[in-house]
C-alpha positions in Angstrom: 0.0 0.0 0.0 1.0 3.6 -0.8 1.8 6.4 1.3 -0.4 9.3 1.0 0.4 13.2 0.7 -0.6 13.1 4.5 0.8 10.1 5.9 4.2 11.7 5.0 3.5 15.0 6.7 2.7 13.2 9.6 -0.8 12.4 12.0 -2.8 14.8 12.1 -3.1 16.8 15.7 -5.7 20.2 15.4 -6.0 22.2 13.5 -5.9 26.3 14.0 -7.1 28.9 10.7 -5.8 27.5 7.7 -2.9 26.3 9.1 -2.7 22.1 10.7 -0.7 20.7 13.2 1.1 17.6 11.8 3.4 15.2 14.6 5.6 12.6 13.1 6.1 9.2 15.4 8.8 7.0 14.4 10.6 4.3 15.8 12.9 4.5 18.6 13.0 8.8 17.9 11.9 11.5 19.3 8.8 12.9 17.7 8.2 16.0 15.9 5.8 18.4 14.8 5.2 20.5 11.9 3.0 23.3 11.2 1.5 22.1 7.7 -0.4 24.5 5.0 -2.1 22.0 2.6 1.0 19.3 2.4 3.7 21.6 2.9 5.7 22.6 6.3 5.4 25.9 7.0 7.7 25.2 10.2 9.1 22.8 12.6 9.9 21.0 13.3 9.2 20.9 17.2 9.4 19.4 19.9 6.1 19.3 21.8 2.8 20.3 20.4 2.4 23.8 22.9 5.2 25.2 20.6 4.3 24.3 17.4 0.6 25.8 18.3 2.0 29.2 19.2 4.4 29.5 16.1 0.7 28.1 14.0 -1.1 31.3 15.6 1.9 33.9 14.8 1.9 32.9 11.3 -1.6 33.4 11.4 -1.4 37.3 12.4 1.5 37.4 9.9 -0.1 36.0 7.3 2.5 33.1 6.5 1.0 30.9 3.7 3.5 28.3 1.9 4.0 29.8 -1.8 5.0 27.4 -4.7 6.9 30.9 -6.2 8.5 32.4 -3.8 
């Protein structure tokens, strides 16, 4: 079976605007977590998920949006 676009960005936490929160688990690693806009990291990665939500609402009130042309 075939990864999806989301299973490689990771389980999906909450979700806060337009932005999600994304944590990867794997083996024997720590975790971390992204902030994801569609199925592209914005930032991260984290450690814990309290971080990762107050970097998610700055980008909000900066208006940080992932841009194929940059």
């Amino acid at each position: 079976m075939s990864k999806t676009a989301k299973s490689k960005s990771g389980k999906y936490v909450c979700r806060i605007g337009y932005l999600e929160i994304r944590q990867k688990i794997t083996f024997k690693k720590p975790t971390e977590v992204f902030v994801v806009h569609k199925k592209n990291a914005v930032a991260g990665p984290y450690k814990n998920i309290e971080e990762a939500i107050l970097n998610a609402k700055r980008c909000i009130n900066e208006g940080i949006r992932y841009s194929k042309h940059k």
